[in-house]
N, C-alpha and C positions, 0 to 999 in steps of 0.2 A: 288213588287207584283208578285205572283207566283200559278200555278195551285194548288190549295188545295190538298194534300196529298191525302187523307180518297178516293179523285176522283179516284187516280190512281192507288189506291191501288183496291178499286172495280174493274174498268176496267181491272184489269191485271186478280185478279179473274176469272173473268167473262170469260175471252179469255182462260186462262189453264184450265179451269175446259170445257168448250165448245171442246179445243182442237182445232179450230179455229186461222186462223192466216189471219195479217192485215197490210197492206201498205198503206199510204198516200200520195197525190196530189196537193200541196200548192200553193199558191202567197201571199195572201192579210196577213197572218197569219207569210209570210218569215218563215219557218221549224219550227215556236216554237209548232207545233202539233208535228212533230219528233223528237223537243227536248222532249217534255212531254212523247209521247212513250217509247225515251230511257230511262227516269228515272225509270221506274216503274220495277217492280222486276224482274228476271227471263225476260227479252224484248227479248233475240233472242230466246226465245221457239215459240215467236207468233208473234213477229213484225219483218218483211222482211226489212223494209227499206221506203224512201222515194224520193219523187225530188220536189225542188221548182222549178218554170216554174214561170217567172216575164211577161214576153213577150208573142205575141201572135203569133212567129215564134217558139218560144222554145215548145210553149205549143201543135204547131204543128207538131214539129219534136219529144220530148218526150214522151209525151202524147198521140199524134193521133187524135186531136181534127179535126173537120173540119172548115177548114180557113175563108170559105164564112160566116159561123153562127156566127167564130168570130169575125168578122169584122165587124157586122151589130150591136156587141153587146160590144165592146169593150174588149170582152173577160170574160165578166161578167154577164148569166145568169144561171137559173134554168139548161137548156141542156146542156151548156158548164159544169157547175159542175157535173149533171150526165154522162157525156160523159167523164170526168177525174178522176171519180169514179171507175167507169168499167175499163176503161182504166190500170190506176194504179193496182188494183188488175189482170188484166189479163198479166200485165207485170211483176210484182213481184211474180204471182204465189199463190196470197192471195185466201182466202175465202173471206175478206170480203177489200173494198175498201172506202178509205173516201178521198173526195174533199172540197177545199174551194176557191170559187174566188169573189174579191170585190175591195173595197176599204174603206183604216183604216184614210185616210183625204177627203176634202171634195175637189173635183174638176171638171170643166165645165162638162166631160164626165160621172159624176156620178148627174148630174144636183144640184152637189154642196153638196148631202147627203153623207150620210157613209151609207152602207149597203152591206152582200156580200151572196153568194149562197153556201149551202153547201148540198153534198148530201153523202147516204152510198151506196154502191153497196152489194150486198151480194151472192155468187154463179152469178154471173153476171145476175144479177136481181136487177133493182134501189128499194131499200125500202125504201125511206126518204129524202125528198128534201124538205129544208125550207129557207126561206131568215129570214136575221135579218137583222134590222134595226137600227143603234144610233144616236141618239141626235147627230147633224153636229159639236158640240164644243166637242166631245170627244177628250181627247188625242190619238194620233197615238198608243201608245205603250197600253195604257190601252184598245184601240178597237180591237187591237191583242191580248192580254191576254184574254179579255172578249168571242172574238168568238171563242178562242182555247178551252177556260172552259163551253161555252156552248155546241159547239158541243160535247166536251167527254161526257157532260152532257147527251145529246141526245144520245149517243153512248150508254153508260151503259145503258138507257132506253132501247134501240132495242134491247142491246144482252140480256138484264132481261127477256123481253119478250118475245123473240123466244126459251129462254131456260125454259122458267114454260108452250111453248106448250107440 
């Protein structure tokens, strides 16, 4: 199973034709959003780079996240993803910054579901913060494929969109 082509071939569109460029902030996904970045054509015109952060010492020390929010949260909401949104793009130097934190199995700290936060930054301005949700028998590897294809998904939507302003 693998991100649909036709995805990344838009998004990369989208990002050369904007002139725009874009770094990522990972855990629940482990870099398969950065691997999907670097397949797409032409990737070091627009894509800087990324960092997974598993931990919630890493995600403080690379990131910049603040610890006390992480803590209360296990490292997994809404704020923490736009806080590594922003983050990531102000350290990589992007326009636009994309975050994802969750979890792809189902454990006491996640009250046993799958679901994780993701958000985009944009000029250091959060435009887009959404939770997903899966079915608790998802597989591991499919609930990583699936949130990496939707956020691109959601991604190609916001950069459609602020390009036909």
């Amino acid at each position: 199973m693998e991100i649909e082509r036709n995805l990344l071939y838009e998004v990369a569109n989208l990002l050369k034709n904007s002139k725009e460029t874009v770094s990522v902030a990972e855990s629940v996904t482990s870099g398969y959003l950065q691997y999907s970045f670097s397949q797409m054509a032409d990737a070091s015109k627009y894509y800087h780079g990324g960092i997974t952060a598993y931990t919630l010492e890493k995600k403080v020390k690379f990131l910049n996240i603040n610890s006390e929010e992480a803590e209360k949260c296990d490292c997994v909401s809404d704020k923490i993803a736009e806080e590594m949104a922003r983050n990531i793009a102000k350290s990589f130097e992007t326009d636009w910054g994309i975050a994802v934190t969750g979890y792809s199995t189902p454990v006491e700290e996640s009250d046993f579901k799958i679901y994780a936060y993701f958000s985009f930054s944009h000029k250091d301005e959060i435009v887009f913060t959404k939770k997903l949700e899966l079915h608790p028998r998802t597989n591991q590897q499919n609930a990583q494929i699936y949130y990496c294809e939707f956020i691109l998904g959601c991604f190609k939507t916001k950069l459609s969109e602020l390009q036909s302003e």
